[in-house]
C-alpha positions in Angstrom: 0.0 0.0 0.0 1.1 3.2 -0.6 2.5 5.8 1.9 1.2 9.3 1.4 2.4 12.3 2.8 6.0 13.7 3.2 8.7 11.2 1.6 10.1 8.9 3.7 7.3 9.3 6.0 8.7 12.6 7.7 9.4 15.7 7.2 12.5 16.5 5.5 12.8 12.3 5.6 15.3 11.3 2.9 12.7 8.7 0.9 13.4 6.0 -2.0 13.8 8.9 -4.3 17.1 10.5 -2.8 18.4 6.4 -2.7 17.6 5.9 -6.1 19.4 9.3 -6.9 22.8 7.8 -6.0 22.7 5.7 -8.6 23.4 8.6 -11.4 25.7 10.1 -8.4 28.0 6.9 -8.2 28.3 6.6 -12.1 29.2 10.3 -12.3 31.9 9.5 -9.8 33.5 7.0 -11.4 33.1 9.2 -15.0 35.4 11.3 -13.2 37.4 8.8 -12.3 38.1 5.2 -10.9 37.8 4.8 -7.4 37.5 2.5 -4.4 34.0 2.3 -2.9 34.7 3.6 0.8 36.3 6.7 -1.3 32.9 6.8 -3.2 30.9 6.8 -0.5 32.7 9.7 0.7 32.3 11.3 -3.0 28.3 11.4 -2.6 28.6 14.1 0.3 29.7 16.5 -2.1 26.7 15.6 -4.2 25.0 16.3 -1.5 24.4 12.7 -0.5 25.7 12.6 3.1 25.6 9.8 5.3 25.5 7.3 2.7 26.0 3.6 4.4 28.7 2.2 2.8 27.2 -1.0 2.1 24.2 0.0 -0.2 27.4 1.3 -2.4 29.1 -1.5 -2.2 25.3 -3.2 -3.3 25.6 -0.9 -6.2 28.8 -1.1 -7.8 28.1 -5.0 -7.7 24.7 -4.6 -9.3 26.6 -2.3 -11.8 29.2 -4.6 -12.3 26.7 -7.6 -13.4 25.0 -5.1 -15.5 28.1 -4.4 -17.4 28.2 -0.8 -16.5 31.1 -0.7 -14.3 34.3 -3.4 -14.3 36.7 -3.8 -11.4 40.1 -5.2 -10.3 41.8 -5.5 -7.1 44.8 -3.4 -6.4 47.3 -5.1 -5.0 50.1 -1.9 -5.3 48.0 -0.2 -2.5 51.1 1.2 -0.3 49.9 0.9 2.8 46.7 -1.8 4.1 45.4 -5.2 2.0 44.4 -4.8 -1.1 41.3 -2.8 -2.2 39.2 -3.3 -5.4 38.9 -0.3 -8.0 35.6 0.5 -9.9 35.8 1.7 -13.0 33.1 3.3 -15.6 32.6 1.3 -19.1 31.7 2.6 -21.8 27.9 0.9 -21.6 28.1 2.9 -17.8 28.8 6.0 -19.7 26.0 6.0 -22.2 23.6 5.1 -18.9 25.0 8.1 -17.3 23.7 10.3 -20.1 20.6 8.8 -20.0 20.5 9.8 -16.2 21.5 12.9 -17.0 18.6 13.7 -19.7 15.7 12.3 -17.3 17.0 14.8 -14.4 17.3 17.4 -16.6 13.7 17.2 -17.6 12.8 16.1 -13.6 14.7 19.6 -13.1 12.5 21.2 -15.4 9.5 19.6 -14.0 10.1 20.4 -10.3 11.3 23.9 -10.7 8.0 24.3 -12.6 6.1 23.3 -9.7 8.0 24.8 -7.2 7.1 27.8 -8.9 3.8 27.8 -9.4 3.3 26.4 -5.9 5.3 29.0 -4.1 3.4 31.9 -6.5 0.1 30.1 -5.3 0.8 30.2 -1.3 2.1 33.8 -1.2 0.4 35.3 1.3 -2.6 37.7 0.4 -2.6 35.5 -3.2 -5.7 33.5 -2.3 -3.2 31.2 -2.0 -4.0 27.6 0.3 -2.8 28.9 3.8 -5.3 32.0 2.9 -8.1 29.4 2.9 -6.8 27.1 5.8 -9.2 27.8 9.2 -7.0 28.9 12.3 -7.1 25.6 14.3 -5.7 23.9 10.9 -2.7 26.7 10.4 -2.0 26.6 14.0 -1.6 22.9 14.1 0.8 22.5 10.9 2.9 25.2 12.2 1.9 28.2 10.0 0.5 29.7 13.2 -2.2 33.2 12.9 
């Protein structure tokens, strides 16, 4: 059954949707250049991913990798600590990454639509929905009156 209200069931709750974004994130990483996964990990913070658990990127470079779109090798010069396995992007990843990269361009697009429209509608004195809300209901969803 669906779940309706805020994504991920809170407010300001990081759903499916921002776990499904790292997907794009991690290939775009690795476009850049290879890397290991815990240093990938790190990479999605400035994407503005923090506090990704390594282990669902770790879950992703291995469903990449049996999808073609990434190949890897352990490396074994590593100066210091065992050996680590690098990720790199192939040339089937690359063409997926531009696919991401069209679809969020047109989510973009989409979504700063709305955002407009929807902050141009809830200007106060516009008519807009908190105009029409009853005290008891603005008071209780933290508009206040």
């Amino acid at each position: 059954m669906p779940r309706y209200g805020c994504p991920g069931g809170r407010r300001g709750g990081r759903g499916p949707h921002l776990r499904r974004f790292m997907e794009p994130c991690l290939l775009y990483l690795l476009h850049r250049s290879p890397g290991y996964g815990y240093d990938l990990a790190q990479g999605l913070e400035g994407l503005g991913l923090p506090g990704v658990d390594p282990s669902l990127v770790y879950r992703l470079l291995r469903a990449f990798e049996e999808a073609g779109l990434v190949e890897s090798e352990w490396d074994t010069d590593a100066a210091a600590g065992p050996a680590r396995r690098v990720y790199r992007l192939t040339a089937e990843g690359a063409g997926v990454l531009d696919a991401w990269v069209v679809e969020l361009r047109e989510t973009d697009r989409i979504l700063h639509g709305f955002l407009a429209a929807y902050e141009e509608h809830v200007a106060p004195g516009n008519g807009g929905a908190q105009d029409d809300l009853l005290p008891e209901v603005r008071q209780e969803d933290g508009t206040g009156s």
